[in-house]
N, C-alpha and C positions, 0 to 999 in steps of 0.2 A: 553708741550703745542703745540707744532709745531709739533707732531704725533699724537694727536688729533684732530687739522685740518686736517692735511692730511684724518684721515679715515671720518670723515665728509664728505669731499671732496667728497672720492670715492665714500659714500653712497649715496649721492645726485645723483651724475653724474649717476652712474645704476639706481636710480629709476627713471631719468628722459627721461634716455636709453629705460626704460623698456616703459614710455609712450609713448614716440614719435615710436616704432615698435609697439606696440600694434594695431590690426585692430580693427575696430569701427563696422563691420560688419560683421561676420564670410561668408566668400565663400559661398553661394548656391551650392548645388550638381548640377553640370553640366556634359552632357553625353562627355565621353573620347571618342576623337577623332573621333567627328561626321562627316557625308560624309558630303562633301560642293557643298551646289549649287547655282550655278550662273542664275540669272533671271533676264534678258534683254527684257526691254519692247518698245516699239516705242513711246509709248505715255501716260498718268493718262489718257485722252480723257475727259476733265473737262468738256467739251461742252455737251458732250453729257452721262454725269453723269455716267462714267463707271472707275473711282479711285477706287471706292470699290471691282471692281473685283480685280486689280491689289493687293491692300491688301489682299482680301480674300485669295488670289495665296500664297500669302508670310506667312501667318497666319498655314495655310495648311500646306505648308513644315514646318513651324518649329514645330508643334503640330505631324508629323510627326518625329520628333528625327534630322532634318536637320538643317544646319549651313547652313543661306539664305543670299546670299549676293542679295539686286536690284538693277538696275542699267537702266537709261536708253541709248537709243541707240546713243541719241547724246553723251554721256558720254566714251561710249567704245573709247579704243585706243588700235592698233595694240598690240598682246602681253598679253594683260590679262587675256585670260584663260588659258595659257600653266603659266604663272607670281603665277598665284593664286589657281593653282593647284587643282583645282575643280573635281570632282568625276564624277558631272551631269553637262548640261548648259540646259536652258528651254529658248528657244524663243516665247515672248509673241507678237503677233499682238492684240492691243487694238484699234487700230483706223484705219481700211483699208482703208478708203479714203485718208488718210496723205501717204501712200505710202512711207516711210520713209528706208532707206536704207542708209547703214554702209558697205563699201565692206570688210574694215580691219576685219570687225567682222565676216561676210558671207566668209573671208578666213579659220578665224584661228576656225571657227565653223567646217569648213569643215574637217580641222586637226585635228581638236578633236578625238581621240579615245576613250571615256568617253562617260557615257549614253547621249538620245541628247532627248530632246524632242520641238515640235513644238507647240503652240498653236492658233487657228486660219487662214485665210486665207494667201494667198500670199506668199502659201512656195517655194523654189526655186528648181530648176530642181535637184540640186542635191539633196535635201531633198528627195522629191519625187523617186526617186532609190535606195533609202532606203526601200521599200514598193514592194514588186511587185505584176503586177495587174492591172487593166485599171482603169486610171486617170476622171472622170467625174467632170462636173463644171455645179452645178445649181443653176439657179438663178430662184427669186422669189416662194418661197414653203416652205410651212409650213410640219411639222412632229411630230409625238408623239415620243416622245423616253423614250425605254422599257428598264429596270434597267436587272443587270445582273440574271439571273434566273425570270425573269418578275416580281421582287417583287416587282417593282411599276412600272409605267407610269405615262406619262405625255405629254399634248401637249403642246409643247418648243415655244420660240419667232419666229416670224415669218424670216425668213433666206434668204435675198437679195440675196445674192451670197455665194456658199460654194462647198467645194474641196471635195471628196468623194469616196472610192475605191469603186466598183461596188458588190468585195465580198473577201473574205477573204481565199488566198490559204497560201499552204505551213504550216509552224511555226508559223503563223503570230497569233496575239488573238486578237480578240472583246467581248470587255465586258459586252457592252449593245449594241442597234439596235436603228435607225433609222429608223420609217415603213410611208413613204409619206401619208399625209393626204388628196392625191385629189383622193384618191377612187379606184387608183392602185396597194396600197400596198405593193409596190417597195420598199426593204427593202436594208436599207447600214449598215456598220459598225460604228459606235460612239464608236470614239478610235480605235486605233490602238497599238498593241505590238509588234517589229518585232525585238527579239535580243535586243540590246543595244538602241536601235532606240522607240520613239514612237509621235504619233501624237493626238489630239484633234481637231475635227474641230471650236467647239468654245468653250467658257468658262460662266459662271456665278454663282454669289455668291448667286443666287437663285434656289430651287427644285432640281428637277430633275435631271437638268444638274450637279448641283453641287456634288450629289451623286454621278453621274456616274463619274466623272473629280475625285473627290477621292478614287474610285475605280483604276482607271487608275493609277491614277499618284502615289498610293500606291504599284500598285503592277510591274511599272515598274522600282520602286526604291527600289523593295525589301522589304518592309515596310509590316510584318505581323502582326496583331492581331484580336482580338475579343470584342468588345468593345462596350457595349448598353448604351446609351446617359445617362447623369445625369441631372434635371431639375436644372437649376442655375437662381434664384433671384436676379436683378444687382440694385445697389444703393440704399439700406438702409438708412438713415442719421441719427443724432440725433433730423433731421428735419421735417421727415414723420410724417404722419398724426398719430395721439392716436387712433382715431376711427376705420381706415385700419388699421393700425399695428393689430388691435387686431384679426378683421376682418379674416383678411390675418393668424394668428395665430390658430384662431379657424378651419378655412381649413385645415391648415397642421396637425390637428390631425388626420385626414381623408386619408391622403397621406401615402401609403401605401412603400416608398422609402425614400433615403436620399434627402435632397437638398444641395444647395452650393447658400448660403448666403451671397451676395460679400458686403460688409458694408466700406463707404467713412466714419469717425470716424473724431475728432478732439483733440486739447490741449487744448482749451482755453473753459470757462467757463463750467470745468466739475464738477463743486459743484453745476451746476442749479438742480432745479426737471423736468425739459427737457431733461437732459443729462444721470441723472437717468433713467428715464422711461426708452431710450432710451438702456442702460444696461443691466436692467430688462426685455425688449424685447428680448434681443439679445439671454440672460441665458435660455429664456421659450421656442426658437426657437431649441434650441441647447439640451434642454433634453435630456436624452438619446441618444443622436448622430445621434438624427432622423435631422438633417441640420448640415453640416461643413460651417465656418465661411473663408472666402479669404478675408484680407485686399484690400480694393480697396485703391488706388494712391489720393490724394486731388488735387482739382482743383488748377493749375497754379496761379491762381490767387491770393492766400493765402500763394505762396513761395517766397521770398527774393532771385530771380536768383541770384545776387550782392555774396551772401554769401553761397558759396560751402559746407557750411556744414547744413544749414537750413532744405531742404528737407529730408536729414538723421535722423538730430535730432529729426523732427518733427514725423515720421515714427518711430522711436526709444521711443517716448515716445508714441505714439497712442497704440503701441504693449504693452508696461509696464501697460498702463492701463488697455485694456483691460484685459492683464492674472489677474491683481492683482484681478478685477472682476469677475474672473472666467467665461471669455470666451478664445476663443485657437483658433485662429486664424492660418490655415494650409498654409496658399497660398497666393499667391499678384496679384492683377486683377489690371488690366492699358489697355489703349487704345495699338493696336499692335506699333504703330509709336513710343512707349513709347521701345520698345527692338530695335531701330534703333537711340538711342542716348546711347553714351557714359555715360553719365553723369547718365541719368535716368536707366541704367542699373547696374550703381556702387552704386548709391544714394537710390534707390527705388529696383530694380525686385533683387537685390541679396540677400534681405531679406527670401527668399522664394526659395526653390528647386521646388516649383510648383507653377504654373503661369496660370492663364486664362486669356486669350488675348480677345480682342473686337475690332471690326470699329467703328473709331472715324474719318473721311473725313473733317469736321471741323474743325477750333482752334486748327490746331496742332502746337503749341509752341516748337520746337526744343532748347535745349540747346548746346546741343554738338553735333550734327548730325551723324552719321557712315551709310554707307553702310550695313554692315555689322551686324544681330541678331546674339545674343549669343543663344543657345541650350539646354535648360533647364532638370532635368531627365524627370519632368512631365510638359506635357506645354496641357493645355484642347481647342480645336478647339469650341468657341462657335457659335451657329447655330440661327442667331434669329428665335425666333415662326414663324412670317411671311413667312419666306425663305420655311418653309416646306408646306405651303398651298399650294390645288389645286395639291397636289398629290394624285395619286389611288393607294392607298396599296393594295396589292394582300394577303390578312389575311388566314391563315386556324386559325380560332379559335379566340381569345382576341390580340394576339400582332402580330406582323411581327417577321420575322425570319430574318432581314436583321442586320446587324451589323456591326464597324465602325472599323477601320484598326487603328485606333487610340484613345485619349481620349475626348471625345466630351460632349457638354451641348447643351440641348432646353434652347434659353435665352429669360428670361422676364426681364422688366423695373418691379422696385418692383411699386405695385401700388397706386395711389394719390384718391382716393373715394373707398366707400366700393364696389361700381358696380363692377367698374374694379377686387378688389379684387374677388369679385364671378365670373367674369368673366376669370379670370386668373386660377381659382380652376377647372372650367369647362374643359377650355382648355386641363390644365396638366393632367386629367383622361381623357381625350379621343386622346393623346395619342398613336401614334401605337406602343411604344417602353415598353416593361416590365418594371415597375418601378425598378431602383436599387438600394439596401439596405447595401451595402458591402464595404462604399469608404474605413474604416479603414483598411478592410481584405485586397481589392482590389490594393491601394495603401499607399507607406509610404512615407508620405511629411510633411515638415513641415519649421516651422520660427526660423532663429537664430539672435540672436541681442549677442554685446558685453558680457552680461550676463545672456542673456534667451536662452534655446535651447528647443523650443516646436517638438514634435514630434508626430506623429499618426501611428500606427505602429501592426497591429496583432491586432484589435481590443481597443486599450488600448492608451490615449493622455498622455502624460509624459511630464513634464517638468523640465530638468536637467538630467534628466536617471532617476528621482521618479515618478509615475503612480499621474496624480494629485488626482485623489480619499484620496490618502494620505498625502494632503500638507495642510497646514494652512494656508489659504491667508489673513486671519485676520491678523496674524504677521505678513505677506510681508507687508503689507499696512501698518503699524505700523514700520516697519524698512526701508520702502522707503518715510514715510512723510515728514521727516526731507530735504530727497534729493531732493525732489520736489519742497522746497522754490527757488534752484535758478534758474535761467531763463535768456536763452542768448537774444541776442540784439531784437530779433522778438517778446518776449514774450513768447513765448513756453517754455513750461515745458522741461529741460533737463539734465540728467547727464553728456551729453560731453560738458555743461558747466562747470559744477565743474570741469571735467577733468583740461580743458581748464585753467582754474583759477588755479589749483592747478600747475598744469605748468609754469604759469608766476610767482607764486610765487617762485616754487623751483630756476628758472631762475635764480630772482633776489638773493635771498640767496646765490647762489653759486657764482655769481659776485661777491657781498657785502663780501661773504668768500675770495672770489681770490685777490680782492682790500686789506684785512686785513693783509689777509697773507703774500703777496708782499709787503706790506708795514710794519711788524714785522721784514720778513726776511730783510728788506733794513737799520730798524730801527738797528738790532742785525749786521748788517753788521756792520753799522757805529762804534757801539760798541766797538765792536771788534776792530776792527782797531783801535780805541782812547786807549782803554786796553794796545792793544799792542806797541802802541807808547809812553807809558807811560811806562811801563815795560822798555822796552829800554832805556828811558831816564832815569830813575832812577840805572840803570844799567853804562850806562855813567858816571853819574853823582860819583858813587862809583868807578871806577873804578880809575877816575881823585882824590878823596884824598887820596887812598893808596899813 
């Protein structure tokens, strides 16, 4: 009996071993040992609605393959870039009227031996001998600035005051031009490359500028590719409209490229004929591979901060459903501020080796705050539509020949009236970018949960290592019903509840075992010892009548 407990015991104790090391969400493919960079900014400039450049800045390097730490300038302390070992530092000026100055930082910048880059006015003399060349400073003047090889133009916001080398000797590169718009023609350099060194005169997360700013700032970080934008569709719901949804479906038979279908999904009341349809859309969208599907993040509102594992589970079972439906969701789409918490980077982005980021300025709800994005393999820079009006593409033929150093989307709001929906159909064919048809060939990304591992890969979506062409989802659905009755404390459908449960219960078992058996062994003590006190005494007792 008492080595029967005992292997009880053990078996308990390992399977309980085995849950408590078990991860709940396998690792996302993260790039090995991304260069790190440090971007130090003076100000968000909330006043004057310029927080979204500072994102856009940050959104950039990491869709770039970079490890972005931000940081602002009140925040620096002697020590931090030599501390943190950073590759590049980018000094951002967002507010030249705050005039804000850090000397510790303007030291150990200058000690830097690491790429440097500058953005904006008010750089400092030693900046500035970095460049060589005559220094100009003008104020009030507008300019068109012409992309690199003239593939587009555009005339830029109007420019109070700006720092400007007169022309570009030596090594040094210009990527695009600055041609004065008062009738002179007087032309400067936009951006500068000089060795490890570069500068921007200004920044924004609109046109022109932002083209040319990710030319630069790709190719002073070494950042090569070739890369023609993919249309991404953002916020689907099980809530959009029946009429547009279809609307919107009827068009994409016409769309001659893939899309990227970012769908917010839910747990709870997925037995309506709302949440069907919803399904059913998603499956008609996804035909032939003509749209990949990226989990988008659910509104804050709907999480339980209180309980550290709610937003997992909820994500874990949004995922479960839709495979079981036979959709295959590649990628997890979140606001950028969403890869600058701790928590939403463990809980949410690690679901996914590929991520499309977004500006969300708004409602940003921090849980665990960091400094510090993780670096994803695939991370897609998206561009809202807007950003790109009021450029002049320089076309020979139907597309531009201009191409992106990284993974990039034209992003739309999915849309609420049929209008819109035609309206949107229009847009995305006229287009300067060749439609693209190849994201399976193009890249391999995909979603892993405790026991799903979707992948997309050489043309072919797999789930487990089997081509789902070849899966039964009728039987998953039928082998997972049973697991979906229970539901932790939010309501939500979840298996890391049963997990959970079935933990407390082994727990208890193995107490109630250990209570038994220390109390067998205490009872067999006592035993024993009465045994043997009897033996003896009856022993005594014989030996006194001889």
């Amino acid at each position: 009996m008492k080595n029967k407990l005992l292997t009880l015991f053990v078996i308990f104790v390992g399977l309980i071993s085995f849950n408590w090391h078990s991860p709940l969400v396998q690792a996302a493919t993260t790039i090995q040992n991304p260069s790190k960079v440090l971007v130090v900014y003076d100000s968000l400039n909330e006043r004057n609605h310029r927080q979204e450049d500072v994102q856009t800045l940050s959104r950039m390097l990491m869709s770039m393959g970079q490890q972005v730490t931000m940081m602002a300038m009140s925040d620096y302390h002697a020590g931090m870039i030599s501390k943190g070992h950073y590759q590049a530092v980018i000094t951002m000026v967002n507010w030249p009227g705050m005039k804000f100055d850090n000397p510790a930082f303007d030291r150990d910048r200058h000690q830097f031996n690491g790429k440097k880059l500058h953005i904006g006015p008010l750089m400092t003399v030693d900046e500035k001998q970095n460049f060589p060349g005559n220094w100009q400073e003008i104020n009030q003047q507008s300019f068109i600035l012409k992309g690199q090889n003239n593939c587009y133009e555009q005339q830029v916001d109007f420019q109070r005051q700006i720092q400007l080398l007169d022309k570009v000797t030596g090594n040094e590169q210009a990527l695009s031009q600055l041609v004065a718009a008062n009738g002179t023609n007087q032309t400067y350099p936009f951006g500068i490359i000089n060795g490890q060194n570069a500068y921007l005169p200004f920044f924004s997360s609109q046109g022109a500028t932002l083209l040319s700013s990710i030319q630069l700032i790709a190719q002073w970080l070494g950042v090569h590719g070739n890369y023609v934008p993919y249309v991404d569709v953002r916020n689907f719901t099980p809530l959009s409209s029946f009429t547009t949804t279809k609307e919107f479906i009827k068009n994409l038979d016409s769309f001659e490229g893939n899309m990227i279908i970012t769908t917010t999904s839910t747990t709870q009341n997925t037995d309506t004929k709302t949440f069907k349809n919803y399904l059913k859309f998603l499956r008609e969208m996804t035909r032939d591979n003509r749209a990949v599907v990226y989990l988008n993040v659910p509104a804050l509102n709907g999480v339980d901060s209180s309980n550290d594992d709610t937003l997992m589970n909820m994500l874990t079972q949004e995922i479960s459903t839709l495979i079981e439906n036979q959709i295959f969701p590649l990628g997890v789409s979140a606001p950028t501020y969403w890869n600058f918490d701790k928590y939403y980077q463990l809980n949410a982005l690690n679901f996914g080796d590929a991520t499309l980021l977004y500006n969300q300025i708004n409602n940003q709800d921090y849980h665990t705050q960091t400094s510090t994005a993780k670096a994803y393999q695939t991370m897609f820079f998206a561009i809202p539509h807007s950003a790109l009006k009021n450029i002049k593409w320089n076309i020979n033929g139907r597309y531009t020949d201009f191409t992106f150093p990284m993974p990039v989307t034209v992003d739309y709001h999915f849309p609420n009236s049929k209008a819109k929906a035609e309206k949107i159909n229009r847009e995305i064919k006229a287009l300067p970018f060749a439609p693209m048809s190849q994201y399976l060939y193009q890249f391999n990304t995909g979603i892993s949960t405790q026991t799903q591992n979707l992948r997309g890969k050489d043309g072919v979506i797999s789930l487990n290592g089997t081509p789902v062409s070849e899966i039964d989802f009728h039987q998953i659905k039928q082998q997972t019903a049973g697991i979906r009755q229970n539901r932790d404390q939010t309501g939500h459908l979840t298996t890391k509840g049963i997990v959970d449960k079935i933990s407390n219960v082994l727990i208890v078992i193995i107490v109630v075992t250990l209570i038994v058996l220390f109390g067998m062994l205490a009872i067999g003590r006592k035993l024993y010892l009465r045994m043997f006190k009897n033996r003896n005494l009856k022993r005594t007792k014989g030996a006194k009548k001889k």
